[in-house]
BADOTI-527827 format. One record per residue (C-alpha): residue number from 1; residue in three letters; x, y, z. Coordinates in Angstrom, 3 decimals, padded with zeros to 6 digits. Layout:
// residues N
num, residuo, xx, yy, zz
NUM, ALA, X, Y, Z .
...
This chain:
// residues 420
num, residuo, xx, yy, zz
1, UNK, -002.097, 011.984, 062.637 .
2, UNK, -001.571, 008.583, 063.766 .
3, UNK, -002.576, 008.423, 066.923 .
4, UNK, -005.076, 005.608, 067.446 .
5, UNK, -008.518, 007.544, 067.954 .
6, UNK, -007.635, 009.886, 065.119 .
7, UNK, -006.960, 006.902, 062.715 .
8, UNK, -010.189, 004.769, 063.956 .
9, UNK, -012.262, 007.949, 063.533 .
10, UNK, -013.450, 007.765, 067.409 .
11, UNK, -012.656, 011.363, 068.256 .
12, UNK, -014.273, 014.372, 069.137 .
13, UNK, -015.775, 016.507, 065.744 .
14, UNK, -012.881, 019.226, 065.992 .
15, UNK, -009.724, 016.732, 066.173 .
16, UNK, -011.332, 014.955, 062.983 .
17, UNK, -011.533, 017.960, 061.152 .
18, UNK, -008.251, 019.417, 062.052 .
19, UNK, -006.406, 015.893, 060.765 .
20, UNK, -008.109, 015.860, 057.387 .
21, UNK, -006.471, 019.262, 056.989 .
22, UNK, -003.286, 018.285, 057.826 .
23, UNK, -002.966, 015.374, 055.948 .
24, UNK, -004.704, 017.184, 053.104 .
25, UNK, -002.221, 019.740, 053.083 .
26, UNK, 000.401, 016.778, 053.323 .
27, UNK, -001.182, 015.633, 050.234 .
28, UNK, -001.410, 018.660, 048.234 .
29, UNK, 002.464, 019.211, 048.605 .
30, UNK, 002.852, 015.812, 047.916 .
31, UNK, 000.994, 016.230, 044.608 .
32, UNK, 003.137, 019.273, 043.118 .
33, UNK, 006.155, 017.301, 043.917 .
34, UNK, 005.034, 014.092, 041.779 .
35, UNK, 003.924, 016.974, 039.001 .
36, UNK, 007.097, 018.648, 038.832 .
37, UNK, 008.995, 015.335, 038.788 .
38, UNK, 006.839, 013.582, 036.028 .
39, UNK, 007.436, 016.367, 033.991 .
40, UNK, 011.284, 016.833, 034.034 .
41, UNK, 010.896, 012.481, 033.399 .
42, UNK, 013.252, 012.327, 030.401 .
43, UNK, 010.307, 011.178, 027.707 .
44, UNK, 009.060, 014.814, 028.813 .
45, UNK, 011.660, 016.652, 027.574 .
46, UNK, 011.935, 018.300, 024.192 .
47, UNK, 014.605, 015.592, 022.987 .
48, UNK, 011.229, 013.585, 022.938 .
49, UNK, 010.299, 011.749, 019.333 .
50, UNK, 006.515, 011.917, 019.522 .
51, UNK, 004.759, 015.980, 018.244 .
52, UNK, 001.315, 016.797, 018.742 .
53, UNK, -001.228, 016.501, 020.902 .
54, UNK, 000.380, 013.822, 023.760 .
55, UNK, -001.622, 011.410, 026.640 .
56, UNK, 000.912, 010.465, 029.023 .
57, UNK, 000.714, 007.689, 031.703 .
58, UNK, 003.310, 006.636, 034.132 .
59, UNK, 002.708, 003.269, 036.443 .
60, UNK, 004.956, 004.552, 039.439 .
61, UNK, 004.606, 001.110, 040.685 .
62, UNK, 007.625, -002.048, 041.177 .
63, UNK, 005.267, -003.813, 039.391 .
64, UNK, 003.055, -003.903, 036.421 .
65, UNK, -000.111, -002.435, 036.293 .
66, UNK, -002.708, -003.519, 033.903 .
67, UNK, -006.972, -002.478, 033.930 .
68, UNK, -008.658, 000.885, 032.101 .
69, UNK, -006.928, 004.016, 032.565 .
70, UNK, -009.160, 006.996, 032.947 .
71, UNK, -008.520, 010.427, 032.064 .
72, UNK, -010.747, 013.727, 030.959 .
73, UNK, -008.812, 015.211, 028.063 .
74, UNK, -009.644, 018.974, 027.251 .
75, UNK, -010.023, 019.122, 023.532 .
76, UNK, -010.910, 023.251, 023.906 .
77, UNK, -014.625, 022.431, 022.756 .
78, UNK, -014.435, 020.294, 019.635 .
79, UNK, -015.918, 017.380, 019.213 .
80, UNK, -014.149, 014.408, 020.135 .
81, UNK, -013.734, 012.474, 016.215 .
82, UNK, -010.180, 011.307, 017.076 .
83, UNK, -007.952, 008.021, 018.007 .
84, UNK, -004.957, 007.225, 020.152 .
85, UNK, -001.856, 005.801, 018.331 .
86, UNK, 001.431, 004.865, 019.823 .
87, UNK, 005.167, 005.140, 019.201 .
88, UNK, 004.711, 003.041, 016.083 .
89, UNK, 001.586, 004.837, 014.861 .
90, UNK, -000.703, 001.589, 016.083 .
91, UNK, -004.020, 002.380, 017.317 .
92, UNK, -004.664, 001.847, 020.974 .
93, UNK, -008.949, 001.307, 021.634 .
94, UNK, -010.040, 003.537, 023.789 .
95, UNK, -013.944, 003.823, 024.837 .
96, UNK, -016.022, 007.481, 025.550 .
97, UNK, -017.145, 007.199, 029.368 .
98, UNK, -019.405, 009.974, 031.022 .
99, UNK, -017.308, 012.836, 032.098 .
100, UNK, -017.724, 014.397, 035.448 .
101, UNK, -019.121, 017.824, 033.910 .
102, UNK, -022.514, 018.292, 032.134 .
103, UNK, -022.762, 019.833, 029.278 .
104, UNK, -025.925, 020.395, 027.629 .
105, UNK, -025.727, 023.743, 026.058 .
106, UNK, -026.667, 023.256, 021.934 .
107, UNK, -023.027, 023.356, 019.386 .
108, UNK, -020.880, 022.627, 022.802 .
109, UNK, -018.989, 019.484, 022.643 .
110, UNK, -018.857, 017.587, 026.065 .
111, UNK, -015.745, 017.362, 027.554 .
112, UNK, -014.798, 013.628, 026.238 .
113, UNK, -013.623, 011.176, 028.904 .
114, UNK, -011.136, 008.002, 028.218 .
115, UNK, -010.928, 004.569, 029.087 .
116, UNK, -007.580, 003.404, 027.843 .
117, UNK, -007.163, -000.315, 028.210 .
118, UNK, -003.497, -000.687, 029.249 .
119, UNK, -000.336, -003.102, 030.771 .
120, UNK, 002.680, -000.553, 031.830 .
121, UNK, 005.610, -002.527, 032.951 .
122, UNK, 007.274, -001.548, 036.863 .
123, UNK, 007.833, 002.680, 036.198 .
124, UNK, 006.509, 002.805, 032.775 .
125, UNK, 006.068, 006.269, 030.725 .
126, UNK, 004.031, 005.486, 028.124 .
127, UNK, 003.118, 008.552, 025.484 .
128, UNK, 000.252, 008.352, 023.049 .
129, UNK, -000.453, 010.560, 020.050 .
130, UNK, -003.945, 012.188, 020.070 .
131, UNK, -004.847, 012.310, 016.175 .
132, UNK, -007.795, 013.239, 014.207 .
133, UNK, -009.822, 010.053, 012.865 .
134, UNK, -009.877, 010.603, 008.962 .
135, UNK, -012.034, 008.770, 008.143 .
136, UNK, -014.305, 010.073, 010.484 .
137, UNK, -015.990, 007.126, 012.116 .
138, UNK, -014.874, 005.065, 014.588 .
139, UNK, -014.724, 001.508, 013.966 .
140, UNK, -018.408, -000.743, 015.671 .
141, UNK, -017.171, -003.346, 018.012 .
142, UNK, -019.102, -005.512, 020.481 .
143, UNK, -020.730, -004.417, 023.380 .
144, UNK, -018.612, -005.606, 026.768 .
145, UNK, -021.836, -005.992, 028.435 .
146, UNK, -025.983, -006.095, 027.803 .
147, UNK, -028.664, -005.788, 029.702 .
148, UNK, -031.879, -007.755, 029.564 .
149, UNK, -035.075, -007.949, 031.049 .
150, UNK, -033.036, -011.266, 032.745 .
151, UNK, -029.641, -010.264, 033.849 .
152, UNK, -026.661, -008.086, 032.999 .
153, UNK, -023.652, -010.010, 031.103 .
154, UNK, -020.694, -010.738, 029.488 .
155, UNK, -019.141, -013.596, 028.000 .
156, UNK, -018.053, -014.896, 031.543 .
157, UNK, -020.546, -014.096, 034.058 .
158, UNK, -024.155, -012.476, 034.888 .
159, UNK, -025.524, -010.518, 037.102 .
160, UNK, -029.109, -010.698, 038.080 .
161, UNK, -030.598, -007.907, 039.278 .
162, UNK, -033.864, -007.613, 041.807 .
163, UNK, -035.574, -004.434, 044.109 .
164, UNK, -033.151, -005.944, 046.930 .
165, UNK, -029.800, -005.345, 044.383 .
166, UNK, -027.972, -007.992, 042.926 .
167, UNK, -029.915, -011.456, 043.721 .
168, UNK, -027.442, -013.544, 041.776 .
169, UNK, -024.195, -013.477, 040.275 .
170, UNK, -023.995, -016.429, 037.812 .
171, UNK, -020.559, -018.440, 036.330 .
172, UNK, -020.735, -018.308, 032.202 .
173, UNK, -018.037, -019.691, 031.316 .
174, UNK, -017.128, -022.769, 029.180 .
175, UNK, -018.717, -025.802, 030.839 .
176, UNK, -020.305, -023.708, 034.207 .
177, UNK, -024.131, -022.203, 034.135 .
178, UNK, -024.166, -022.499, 038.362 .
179, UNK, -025.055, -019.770, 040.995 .
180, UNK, -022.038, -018.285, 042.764 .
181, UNK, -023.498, -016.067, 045.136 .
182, UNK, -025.940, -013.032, 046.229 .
183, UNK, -026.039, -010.399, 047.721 .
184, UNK, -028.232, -007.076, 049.578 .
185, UNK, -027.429, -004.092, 051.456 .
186, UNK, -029.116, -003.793, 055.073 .
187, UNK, -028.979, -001.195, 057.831 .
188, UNK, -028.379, -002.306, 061.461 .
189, UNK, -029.232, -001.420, 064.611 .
190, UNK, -026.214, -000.288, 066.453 .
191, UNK, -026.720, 000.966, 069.618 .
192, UNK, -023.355, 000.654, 071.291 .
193, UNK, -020.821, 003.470, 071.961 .
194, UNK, -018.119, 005.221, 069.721 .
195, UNK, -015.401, 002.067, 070.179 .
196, UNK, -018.058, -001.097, 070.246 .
197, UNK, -016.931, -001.696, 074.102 .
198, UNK, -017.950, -005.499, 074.489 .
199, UNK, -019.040, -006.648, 071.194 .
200, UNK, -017.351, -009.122, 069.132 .
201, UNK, -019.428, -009.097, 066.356 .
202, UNK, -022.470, -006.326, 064.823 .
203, UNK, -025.979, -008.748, 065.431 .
204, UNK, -028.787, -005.016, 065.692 .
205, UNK, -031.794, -005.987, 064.374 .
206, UNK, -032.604, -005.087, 060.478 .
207, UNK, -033.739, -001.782, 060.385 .
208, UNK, -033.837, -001.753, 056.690 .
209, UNK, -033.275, -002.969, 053.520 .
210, UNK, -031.937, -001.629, 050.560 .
211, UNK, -034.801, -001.479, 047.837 .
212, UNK, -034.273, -000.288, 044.410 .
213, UNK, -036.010, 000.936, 041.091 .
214, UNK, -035.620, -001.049, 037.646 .
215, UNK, -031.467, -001.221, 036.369 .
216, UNK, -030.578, 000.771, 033.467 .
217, UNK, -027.893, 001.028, 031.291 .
218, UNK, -025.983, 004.475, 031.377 .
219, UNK, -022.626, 003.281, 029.565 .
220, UNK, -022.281, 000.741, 027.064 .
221, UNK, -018.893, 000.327, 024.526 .
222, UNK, -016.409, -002.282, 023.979 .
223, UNK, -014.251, -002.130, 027.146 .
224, UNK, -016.918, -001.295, 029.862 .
225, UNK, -021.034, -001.671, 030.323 .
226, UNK, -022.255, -000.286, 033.199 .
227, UNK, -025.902, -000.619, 034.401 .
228, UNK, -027.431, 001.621, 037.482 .
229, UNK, -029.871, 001.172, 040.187 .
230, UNK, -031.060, 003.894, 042.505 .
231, UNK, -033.352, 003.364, 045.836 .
232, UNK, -033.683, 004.019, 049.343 .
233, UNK, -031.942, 002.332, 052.125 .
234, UNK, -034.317, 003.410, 055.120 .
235, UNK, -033.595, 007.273, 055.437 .
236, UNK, -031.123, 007.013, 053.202 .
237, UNK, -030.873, 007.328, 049.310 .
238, UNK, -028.554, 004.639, 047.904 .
239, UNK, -027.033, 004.004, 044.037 .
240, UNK, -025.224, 001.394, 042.814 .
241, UNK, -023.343, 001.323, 039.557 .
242, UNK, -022.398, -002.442, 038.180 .
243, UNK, -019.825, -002.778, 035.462 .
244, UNK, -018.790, -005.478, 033.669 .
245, UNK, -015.600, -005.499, 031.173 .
246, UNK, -015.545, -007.859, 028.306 .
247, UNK, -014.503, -011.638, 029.002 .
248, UNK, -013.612, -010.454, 032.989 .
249, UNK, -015.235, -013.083, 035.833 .
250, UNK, -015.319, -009.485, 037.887 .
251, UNK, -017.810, -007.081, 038.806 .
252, UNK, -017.089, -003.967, 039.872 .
253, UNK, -019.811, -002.184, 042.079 .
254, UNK, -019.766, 001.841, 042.816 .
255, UNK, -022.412, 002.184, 045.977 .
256, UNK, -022.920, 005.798, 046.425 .
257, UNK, -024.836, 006.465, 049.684 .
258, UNK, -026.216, 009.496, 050.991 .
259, UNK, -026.210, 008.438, 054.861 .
260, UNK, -028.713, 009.857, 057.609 .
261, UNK, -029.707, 007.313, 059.500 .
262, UNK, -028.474, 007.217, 062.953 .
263, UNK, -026.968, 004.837, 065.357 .
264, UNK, -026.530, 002.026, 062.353 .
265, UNK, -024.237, -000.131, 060.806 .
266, UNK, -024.538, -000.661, 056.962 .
267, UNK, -023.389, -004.199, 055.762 .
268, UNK, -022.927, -005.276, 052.036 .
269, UNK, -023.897, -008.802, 053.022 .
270, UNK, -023.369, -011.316, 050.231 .
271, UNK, -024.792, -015.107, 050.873 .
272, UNK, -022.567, -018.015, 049.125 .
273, UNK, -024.521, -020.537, 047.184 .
274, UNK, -022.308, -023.519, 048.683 .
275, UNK, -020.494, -023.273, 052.271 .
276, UNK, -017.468, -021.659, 052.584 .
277, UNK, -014.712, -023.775, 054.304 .
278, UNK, -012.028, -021.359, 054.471 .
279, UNK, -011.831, -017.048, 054.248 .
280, UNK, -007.922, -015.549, 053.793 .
281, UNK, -007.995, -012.095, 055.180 .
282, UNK, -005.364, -009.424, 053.457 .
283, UNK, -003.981, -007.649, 056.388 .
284, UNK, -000.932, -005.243, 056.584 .
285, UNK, 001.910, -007.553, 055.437 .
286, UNK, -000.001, -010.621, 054.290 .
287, UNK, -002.549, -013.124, 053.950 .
288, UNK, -003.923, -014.734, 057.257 .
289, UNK, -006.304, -017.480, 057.380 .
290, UNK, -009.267, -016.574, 060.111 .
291, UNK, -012.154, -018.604, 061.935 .
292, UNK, -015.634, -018.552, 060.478 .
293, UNK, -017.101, -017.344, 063.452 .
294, UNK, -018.857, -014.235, 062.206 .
295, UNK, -016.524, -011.800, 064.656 .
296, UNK, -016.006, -008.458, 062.926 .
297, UNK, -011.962, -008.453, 061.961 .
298, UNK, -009.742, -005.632, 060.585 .
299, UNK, -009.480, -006.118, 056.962 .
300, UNK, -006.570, -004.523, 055.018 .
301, UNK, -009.009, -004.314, 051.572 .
302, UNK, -009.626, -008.033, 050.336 .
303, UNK, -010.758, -011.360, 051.285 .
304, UNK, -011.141, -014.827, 049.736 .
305, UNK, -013.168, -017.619, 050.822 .
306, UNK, -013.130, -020.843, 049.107 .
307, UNK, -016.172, -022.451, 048.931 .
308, UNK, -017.079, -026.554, 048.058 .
309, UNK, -017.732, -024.700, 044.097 .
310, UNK, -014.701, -022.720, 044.057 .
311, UNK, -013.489, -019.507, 045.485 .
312, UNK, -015.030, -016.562, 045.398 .
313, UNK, -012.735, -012.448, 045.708 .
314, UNK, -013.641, -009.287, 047.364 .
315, UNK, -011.898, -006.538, 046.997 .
316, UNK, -012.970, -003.434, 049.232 .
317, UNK, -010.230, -000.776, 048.518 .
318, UNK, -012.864, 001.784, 051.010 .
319, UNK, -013.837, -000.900, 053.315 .
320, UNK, -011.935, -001.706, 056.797 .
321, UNK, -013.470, -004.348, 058.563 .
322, UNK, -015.269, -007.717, 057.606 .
323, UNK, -017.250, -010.719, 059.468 .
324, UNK, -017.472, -014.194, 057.849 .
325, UNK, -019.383, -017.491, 058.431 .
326, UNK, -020.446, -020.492, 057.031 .
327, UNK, -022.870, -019.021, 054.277 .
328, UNK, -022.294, -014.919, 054.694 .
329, UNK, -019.460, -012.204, 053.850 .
330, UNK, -020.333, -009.420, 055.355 .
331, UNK, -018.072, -006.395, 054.816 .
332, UNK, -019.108, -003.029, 057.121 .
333, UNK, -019.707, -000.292, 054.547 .
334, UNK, -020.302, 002.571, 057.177 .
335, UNK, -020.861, 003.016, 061.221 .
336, UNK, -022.841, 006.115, 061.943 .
337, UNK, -022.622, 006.758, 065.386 .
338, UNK, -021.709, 009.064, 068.019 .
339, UNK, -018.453, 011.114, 068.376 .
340, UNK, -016.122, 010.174, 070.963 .
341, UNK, -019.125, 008.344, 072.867 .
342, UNK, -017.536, 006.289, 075.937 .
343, UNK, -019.280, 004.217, 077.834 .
344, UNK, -017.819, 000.509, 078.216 .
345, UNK, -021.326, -000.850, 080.744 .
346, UNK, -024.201, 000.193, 078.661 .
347, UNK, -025.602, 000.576, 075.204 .
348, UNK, -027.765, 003.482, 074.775 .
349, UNK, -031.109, 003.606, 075.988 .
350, UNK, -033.271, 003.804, 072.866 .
351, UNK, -035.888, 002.424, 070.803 .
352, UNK, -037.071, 001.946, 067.343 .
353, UNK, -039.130, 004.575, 067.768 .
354, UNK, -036.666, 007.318, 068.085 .
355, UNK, -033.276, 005.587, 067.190 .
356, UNK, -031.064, 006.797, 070.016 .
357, UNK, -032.221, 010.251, 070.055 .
358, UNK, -032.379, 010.919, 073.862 .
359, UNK, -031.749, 014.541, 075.684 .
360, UNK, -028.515, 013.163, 076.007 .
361, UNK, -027.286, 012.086, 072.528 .
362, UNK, -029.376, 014.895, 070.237 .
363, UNK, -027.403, 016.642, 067.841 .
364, UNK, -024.408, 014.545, 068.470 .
365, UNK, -024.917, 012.194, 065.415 .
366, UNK, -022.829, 011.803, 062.383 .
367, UNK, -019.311, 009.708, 062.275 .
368, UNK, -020.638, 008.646, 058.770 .
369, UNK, -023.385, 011.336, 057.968 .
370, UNK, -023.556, 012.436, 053.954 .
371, UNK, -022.448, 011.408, 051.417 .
372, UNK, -020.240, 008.617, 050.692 .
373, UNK, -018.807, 006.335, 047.491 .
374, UNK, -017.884, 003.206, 048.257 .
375, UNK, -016.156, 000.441, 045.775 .
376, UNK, -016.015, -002.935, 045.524 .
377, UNK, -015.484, -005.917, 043.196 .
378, UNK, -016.758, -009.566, 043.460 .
379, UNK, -014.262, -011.978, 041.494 .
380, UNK, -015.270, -015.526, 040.694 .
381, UNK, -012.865, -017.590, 038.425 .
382, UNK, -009.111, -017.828, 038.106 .
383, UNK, -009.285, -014.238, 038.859 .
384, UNK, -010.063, -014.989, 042.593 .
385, UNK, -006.201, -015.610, 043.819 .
386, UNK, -004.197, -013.692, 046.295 .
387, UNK, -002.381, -012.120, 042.979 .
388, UNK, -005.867, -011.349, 041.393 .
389, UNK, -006.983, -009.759, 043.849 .
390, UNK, -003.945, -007.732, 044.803 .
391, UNK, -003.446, -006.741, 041.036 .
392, UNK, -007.331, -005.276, 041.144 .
393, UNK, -006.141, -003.235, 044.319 .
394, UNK, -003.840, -001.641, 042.508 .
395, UNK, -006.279, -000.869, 039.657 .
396, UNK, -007.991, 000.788, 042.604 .
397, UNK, -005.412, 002.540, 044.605 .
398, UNK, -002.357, 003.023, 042.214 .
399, UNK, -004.076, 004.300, 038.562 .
400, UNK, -001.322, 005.298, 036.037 .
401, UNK, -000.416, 008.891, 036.369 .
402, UNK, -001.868, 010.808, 033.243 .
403, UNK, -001.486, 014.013, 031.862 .
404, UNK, -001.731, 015.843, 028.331 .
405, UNK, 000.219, 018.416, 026.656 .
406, UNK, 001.552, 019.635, 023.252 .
407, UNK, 004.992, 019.357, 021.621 .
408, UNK, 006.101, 020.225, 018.526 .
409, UNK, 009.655, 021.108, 016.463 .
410, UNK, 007.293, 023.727, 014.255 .
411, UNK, 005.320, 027.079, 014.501 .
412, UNK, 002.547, 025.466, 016.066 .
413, UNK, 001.568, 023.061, 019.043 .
414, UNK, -002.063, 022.450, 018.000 .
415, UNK, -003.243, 018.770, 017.833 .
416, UNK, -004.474, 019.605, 014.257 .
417, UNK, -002.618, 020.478, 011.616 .
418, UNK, -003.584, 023.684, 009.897 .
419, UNK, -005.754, 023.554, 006.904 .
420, UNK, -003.954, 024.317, 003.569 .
């Protein structure tokens, strides 16, 4: 599945489809061996110290990982009154995030999911004891982030929002109050074939801009705040989700588009408030230095340009290709054009009117139709460095490994004990 028009995504409808099966199927095994292994892990094993109710995480990584864990944790319906504790009977924080069900049916506890702030060590296993809180409340700390009529913060940075996005991302720290950058989403016209033939760089018109409702908060604890937007992008409906994490020059941005317009290029484009003088491009193997010229490059998931107020990080763990210039970073979210369209001489004949759809391209539309999530992180600070950044890619790609069972020496394997 690795020849070069299945892995660019320029092939005909059938051949995509018939590689995402494969390499699903490749994954799936792949997935019940790392179960079964994890499992017979020595910590597993009854010889293990630590009864009850157990959360498990395992960094497979040769390195340490460190960032929130997630995980859903199926607590058979009760409501969620309990803390995580370590080997030493410590308490580890832990925040309540939105879980991926709904539940709104009256007496039914939701299904609580975890953010576990950790650092596990090259191949750590790392068991926690689920416990009931007895006294219980939990214990009020501060917010990681608010959310203002003015801006979304934390104690190092704030975000600004506007009905384009994000129209400024601000330094807070100690000593800084100054403008780092801004950024919008726009669609582009992109009326060349299925490869780009004879283009160096995306320059379609602006078909549209991103616009968006009022920001809300929809999560808000000690390790995490995030704040959402929705809107339109042209045809398309478009959400972002912002989070900040307390004292953390990064934000993290979720874009969740639903995709339908045709023949288009979607940039994130984000505008520098002082010229950049230098961008290093992470590419398979390394970090290369590349001309500002505004060319679209390969991009193997981050990017740093330094700028004459600092640098400034992006880390696109579902992005592929970038183009940078004096003032603009603009990573290519999504390319919806035409399957396994050749044609090296010509760009399409079309319009603005009808977007490309000619006798001869109807109903052959959708390399990036539907839906589509899309993450990314902006890092300001002494967070923007080639280690940064490659230590927030593995927050990304590599999460801990998690799991929960039961083990006990008695009768019973509940995390509760029986009442007298």
């Amino acid at each position: 599945n690795q020849f070069h028009d299945l892995m660019g995504g320029t092939c005909i409808p059938v051949a995509t489809e018939t590689a995402i099966r494969d390499v699903s199927s490749a994954e799936s095994e792949a997935e019940k061996i790392i179960h079964l292994l994890l499992r017979r892990h020595a910590p597993v094993s009854p010889s293990a110290s630590i009864e009850g109710h157990r959360l498990h995480f395992v960094n497979p990584l040769p390195r340490t990982w460190q960032g929130l864990a997630e995980y859903e944790i199926w607590m058979d319906w009760r409501q969620w009154n309990h803390k995580l504790v370590d080997a030493n009977g410590h308490e580890v924080p832990h925040q309540i995030a939105a879980s991926a069900s709904l539940v709104l049916e009256p007496g039914v506890s939701p299904i609580p999911r975890l953010l576990v702030p950790l650092s596990l060590v090259a191949m750590e296993h790392r068991i926690l004891r689920i416990v009931p809180r007895g006294d219980k409340t939990a214990g009020h700390f501060p917010a990681a982030a608010t959310l203002d009529k003015e801006s979304f913060r934390n104690s190092t940075m704030a975000v600004r929002f506007g009905p384009s996005g994000v129209i400024e991302i601000t330094d807070c720290s100690p000593g800084c109050a100054s403008p780092i950058a801004t950024f919008d989403i726009a669609c582009l016209d992109d009326y060349s074939d299925t490869w780009s033939h004879g283009l160096s760089r995306y320059e379609g018109g602006v078909r549209s801009m991103a616009c968006f409702s009022e920001p809300f908060l929809i999560e808000s604890g000690p390790l995490r705040g995030t704040a959402a937007l929705n809107g339109t992008l042209g045809r398309n409906r478009i959400r972002v989700l912002a989070s900040l994490e307390p004292d953390r020059p990064v934000v993290w941005l979720t874009i969740q588009l639903l995709s339908a317009e045709p023949l288009s290029v979607t940039k994130l484009r984000v505008q520098t408030q002082a010229p950049i003088w230098s961008a290093r491009h992470l590419v398979p193997g390394g970090w290369i230095d590349r001309p500002l010229d505004g060319f679209e490059y390969p991009l193997h998931h981050a990017l740093i340009a330094e700028t004459t107020s600092g640098a400034l990080g992006l880390v696109l763990p579902d992005s592929f290709a970038v183009d940078v210039s004096q003032r603009e970073i603009r990573p290519t979210l999504l390319r919806n054009s035409i399957h396994a369209y050749h044609s090296c001489n010509r760009l399409l004949r079309t319009t603005k009117e009808n977007f490309g759809l000619t006798p001869e391209t109807a109903g052959r539309f959708g390399t990036d139709e539907g839906l589509h999530t899309i993450r990314t992180a902006i890092v300001i600070g002494d967070e923007a460095t080639e280690g940064g950044l490659m230590s927030l890619l593995d927050v990304f790609h590599h999460p801990p490994r998690a799991w929960d069972d039961f083990f006990t020496t008695g009768p019973s394997g509940r995390c509760e004990p029986s009442p007298k």
